[in-house]
MMTF fields as JSON, N, C-alpha, C and O atoms, coordinates in Angstrom:
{
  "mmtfVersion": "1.0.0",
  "mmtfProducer": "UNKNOWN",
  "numBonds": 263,
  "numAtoms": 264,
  "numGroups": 66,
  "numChains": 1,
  "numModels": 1,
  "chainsPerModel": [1],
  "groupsPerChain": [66],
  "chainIdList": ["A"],
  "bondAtomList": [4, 2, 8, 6, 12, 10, 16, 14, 20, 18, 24, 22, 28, 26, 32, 30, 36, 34, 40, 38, 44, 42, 48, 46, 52, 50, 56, 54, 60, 58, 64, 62, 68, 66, 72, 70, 76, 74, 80, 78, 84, 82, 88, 86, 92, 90, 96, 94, 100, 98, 104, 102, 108, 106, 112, 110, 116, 114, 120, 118, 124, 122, 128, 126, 132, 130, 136, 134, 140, 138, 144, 142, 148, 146, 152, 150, 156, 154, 160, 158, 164, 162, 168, 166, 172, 170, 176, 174, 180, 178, 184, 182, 188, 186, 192, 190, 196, 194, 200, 198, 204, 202, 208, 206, 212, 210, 216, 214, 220, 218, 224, 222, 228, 226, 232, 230, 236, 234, 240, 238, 244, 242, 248, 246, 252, 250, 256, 254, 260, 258],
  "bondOrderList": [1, 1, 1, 1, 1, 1, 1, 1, 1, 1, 1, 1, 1, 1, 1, 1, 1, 1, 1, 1, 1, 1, 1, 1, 1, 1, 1, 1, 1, 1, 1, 1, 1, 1, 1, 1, 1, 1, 1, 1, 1, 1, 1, 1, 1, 1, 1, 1, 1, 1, 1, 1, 1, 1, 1, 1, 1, 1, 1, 1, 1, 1, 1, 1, 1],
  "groupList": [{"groupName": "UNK", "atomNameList": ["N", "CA", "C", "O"], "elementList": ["N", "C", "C", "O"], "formalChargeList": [0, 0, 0, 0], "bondAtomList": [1, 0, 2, 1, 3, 2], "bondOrderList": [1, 1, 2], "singleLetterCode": "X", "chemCompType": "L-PEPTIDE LINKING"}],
  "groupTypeList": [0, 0, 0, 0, 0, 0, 0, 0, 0, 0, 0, 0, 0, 0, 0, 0, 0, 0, 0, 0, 0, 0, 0, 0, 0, 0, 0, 0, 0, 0, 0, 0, 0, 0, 0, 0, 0, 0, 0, 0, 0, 0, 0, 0, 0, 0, 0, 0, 0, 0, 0, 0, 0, 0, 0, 0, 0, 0, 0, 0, 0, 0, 0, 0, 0, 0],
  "groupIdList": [1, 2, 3, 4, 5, 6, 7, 8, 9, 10, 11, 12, 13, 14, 15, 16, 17, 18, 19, 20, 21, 22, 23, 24, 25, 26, 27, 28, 29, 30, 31, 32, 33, 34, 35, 36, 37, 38, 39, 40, 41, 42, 43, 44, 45, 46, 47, 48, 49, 50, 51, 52, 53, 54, 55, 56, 57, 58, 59, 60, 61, 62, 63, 64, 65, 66],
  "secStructList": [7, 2, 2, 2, 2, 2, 2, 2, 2, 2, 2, 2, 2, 2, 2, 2, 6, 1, 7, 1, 7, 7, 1, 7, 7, 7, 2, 2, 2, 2, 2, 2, 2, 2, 2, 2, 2, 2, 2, 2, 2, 2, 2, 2, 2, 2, 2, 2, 2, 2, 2, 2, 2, 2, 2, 2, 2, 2, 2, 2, 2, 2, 2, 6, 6, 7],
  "xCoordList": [3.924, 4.087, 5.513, 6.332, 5.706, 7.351, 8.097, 9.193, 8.03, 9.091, 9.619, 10.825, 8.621, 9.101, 9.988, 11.214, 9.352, 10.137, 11.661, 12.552, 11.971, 13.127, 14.006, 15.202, 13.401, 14.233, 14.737, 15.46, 14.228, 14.477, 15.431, 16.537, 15.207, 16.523, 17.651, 18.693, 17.826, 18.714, 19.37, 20.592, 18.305, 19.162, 19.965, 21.094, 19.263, 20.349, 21.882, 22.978, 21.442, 22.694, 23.826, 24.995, 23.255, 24.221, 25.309, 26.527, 24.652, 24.912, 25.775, 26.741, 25.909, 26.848, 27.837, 28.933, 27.795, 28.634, 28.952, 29.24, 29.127, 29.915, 30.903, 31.822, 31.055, 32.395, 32.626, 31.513, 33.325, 33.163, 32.805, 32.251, 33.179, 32.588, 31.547, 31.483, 30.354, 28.835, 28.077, 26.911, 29.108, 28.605, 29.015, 28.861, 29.773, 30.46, 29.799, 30.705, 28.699, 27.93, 29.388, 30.444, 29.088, 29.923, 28.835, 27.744, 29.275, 28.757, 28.103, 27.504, 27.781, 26.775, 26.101, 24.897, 26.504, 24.89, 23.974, 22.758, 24.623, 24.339, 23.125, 21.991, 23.784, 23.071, 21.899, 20.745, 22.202, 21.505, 19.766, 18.679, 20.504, 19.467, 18.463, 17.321, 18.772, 18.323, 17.571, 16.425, 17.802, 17.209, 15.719, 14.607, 15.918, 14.769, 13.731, 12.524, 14.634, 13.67, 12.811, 11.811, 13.423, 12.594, 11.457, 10.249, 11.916, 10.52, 9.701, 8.726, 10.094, 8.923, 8.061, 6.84, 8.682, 8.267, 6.701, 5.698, 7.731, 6.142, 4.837, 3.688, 5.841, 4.263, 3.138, 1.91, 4.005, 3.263, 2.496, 1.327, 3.37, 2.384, 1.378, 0.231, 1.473, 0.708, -0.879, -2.056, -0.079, -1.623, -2.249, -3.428, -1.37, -2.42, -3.143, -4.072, -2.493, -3.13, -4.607, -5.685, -4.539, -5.765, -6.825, -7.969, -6.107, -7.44, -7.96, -9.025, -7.048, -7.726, -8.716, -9.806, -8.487, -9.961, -10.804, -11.926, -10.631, -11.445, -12.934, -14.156, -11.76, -12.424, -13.223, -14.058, -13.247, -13.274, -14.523, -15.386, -14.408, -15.345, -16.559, -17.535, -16.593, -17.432, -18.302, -19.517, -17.129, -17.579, -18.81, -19.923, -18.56, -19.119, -20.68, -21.798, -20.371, -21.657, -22.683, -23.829, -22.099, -22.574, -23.705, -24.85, -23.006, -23.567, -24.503, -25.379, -24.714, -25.256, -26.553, -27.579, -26.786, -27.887, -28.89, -30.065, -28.225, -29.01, -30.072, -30.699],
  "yCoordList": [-9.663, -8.272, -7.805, -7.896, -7.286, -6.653, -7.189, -6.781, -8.569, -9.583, -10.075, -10.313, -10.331, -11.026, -9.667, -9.673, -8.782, -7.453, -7.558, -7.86, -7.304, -7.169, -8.962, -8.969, -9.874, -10.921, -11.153, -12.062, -10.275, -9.424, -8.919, -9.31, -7.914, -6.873, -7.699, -7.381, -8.648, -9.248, -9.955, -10.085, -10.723, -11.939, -11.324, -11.724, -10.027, -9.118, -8.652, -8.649, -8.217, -7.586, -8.647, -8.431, -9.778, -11.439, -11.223, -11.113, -11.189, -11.594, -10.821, -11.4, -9.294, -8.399, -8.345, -7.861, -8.475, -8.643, -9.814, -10.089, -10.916, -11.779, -11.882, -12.539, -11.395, -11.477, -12.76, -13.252, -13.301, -13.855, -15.603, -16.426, -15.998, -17.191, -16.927, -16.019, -17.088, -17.082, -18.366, -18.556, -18.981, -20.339, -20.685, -21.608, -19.224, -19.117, -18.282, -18.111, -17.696, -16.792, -16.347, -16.956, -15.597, -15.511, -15.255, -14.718, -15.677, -15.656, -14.737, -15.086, -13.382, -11.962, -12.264, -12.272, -12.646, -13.628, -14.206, -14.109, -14.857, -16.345, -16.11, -16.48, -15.021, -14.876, -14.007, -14.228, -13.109, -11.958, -12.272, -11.766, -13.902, -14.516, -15.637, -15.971, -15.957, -16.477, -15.672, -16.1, -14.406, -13.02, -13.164, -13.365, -13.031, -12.863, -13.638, -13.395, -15.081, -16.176, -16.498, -17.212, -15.836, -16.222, -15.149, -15.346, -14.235, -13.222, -13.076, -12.353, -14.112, -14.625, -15.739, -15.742, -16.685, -17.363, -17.403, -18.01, -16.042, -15.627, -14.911, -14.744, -14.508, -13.337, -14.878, -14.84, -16.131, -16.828, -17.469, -17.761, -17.849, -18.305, -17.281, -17.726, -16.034, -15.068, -15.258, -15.351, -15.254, -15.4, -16.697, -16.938, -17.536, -19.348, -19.377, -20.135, -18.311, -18.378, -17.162, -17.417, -16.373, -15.649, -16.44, -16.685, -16.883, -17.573, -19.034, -19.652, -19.168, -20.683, -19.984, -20.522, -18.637, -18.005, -17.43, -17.194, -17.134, -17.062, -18.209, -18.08, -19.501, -20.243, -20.765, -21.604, -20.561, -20.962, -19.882, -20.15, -18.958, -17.703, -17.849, -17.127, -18.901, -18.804, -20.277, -20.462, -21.325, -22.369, -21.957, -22.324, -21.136, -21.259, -20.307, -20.414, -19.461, -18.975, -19.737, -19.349, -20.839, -21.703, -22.76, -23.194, -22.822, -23.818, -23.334, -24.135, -21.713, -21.58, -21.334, -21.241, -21.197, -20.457, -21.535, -21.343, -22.845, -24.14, -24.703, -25.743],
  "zCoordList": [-12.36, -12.352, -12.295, -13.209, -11.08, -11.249, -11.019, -11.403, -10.175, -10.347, -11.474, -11.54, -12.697, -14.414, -14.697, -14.797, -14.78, -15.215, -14.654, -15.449, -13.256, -12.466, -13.067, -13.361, -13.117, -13.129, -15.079, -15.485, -15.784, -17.575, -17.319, -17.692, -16.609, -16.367, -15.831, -16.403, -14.937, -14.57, -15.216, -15.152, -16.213, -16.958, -17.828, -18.11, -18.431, -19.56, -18.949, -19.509, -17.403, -16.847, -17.03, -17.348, -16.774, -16.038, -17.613, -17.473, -19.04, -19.879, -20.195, -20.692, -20.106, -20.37, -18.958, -19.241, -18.462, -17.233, -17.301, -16.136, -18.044, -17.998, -18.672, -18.183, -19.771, -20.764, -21.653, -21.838, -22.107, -23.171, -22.405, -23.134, -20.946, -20.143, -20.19, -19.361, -20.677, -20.525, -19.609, -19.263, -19.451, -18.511, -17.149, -16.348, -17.251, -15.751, -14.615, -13.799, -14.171, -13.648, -12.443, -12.272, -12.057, -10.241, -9.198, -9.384, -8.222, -6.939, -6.589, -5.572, -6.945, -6.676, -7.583, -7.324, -9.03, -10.227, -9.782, -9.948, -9.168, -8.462, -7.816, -8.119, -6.291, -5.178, -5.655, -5.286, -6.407, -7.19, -7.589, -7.313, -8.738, -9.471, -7.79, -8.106, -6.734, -5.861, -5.328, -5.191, -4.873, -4.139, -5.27, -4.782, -6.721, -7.366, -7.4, -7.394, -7.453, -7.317, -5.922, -5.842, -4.933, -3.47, -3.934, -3.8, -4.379, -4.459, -4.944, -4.738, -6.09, -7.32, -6.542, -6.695, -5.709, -5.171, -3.823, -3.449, -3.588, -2.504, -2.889, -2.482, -4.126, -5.45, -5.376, -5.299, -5.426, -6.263, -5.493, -5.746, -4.062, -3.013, -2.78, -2.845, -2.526, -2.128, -3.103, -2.754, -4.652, -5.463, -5.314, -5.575, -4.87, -4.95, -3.499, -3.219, -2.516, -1.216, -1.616, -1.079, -2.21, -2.425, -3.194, -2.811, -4.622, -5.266, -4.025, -4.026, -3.315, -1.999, -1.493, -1.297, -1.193, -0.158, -1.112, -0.664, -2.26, -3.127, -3.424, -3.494, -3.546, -4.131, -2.689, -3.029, -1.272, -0.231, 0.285, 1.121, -0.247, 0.113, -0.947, -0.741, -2.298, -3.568, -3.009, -3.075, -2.39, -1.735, -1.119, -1.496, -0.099, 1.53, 0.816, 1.321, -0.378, -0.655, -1.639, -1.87, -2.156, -2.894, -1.603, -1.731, -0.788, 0.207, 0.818, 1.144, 1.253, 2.162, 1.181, 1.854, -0.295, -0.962, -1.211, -1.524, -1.017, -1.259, -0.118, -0.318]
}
């Protein structure tokens, strides 16, 4: 969701804000592009921890109908 979006917008910013070194990021890039990635990171734990009780809540009704 709005993390892919926000981390688009970023990679474009990195690229025009770098100037003609394109392989040189600086240190607010850097930290910038890290900030996004922790947050992508917990979107992602967050959805693999829902589909677990999902699949944990489909479990427990599978078992009990037998």
């Amino acid at each position: 969701g709005r993390c892919v979006g926000q981390l688009g917008k970023h990679r474009s910013d990195l690229h025009r804000s770098r100037g003609q070194d394109s392989r040189s990021p600086t240190l607010s890039d850097v930290n910038s592009i890290l900030d996004e990635m922790e947050l992508l990171q917990q979107e992602i734990i967050n959805i693999l921890e829902m589909h677990q009780k999902d699949e944990n809540v489909s479990t427990n009704g599978d078992h009990h109908e037998q």
